[in-house]
C-alpha positions, 0 to 999 in steps of 0.5 A: 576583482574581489571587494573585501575590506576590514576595518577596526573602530568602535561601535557608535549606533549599536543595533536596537532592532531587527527589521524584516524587507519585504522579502522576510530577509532579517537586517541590522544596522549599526555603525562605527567610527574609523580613525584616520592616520595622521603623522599630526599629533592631534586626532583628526575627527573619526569617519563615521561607517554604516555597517548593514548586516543581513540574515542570521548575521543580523540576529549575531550582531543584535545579541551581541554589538554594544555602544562603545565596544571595539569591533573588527568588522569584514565586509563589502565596501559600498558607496550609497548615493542619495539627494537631500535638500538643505535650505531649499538647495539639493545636494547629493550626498554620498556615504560608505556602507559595509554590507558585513561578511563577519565580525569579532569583538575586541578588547575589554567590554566598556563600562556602560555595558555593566548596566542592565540595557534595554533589550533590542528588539526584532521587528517586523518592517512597516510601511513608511 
């Protein structure tokens, strides 16, 4: 079976930097947020996805994934697993990541992107 999936959204945590792991591979992160289909009128509430690109995919995404834009985003579905603990009870939490294969941007650029932003940075990973 091939994993590949394609979604359309609108990017949320633009990418501020490029991280290195411990074998000097680059990544970025961002996300996006996916609306459902609904037959109702109103808009149920938008899935938040993680997106992780890794190599000279990172650096593209850094140059070029803005807050607010509209991105079609192909890639690798993935569920992570982790526990957290909330009010001294352990959950675990479950999460969709997109390890991404390419990108296009669509869509007119939004207005925020008029305005000189702060350049993203690349930075080399440290140890927590």
């Amino acid at each position: 079976m091939n994993n590949q999936i394609t979604l359309v959204g609108k990017v949320g945590n633009a990418p501020t930097s490029v991280t290195f792991t411990d074998s000097d591979n680059k990544l970025a992160k961002f996300s996006i947020a996916v609306q459902e289909f609904s037959s109702k009128k109103d808009n149920p509430d938008p899935m938040w996805i993680d997106v992780d690109a890794w190599g000279n995919l990172a650096e593209r995404v850094l140059d070029h994934v803005t807050r607010g834009r509209e991105v079609v985003v192909n890639g690798r579905l993935s569920i992570v697993k982790y526990n957290k603990e909330v009010n001294g009870v352990t959950i675990e939490i479950q999460k969709a990541v997109v390890k991404l294969s390419g990108f296009h941007l669509c869509g007119p650029k939004p207005k925020s992107e008029d305005a000189p932003a702060e350049k993203p940075t690349r930075r080399k990973r440290t140890a927590a």
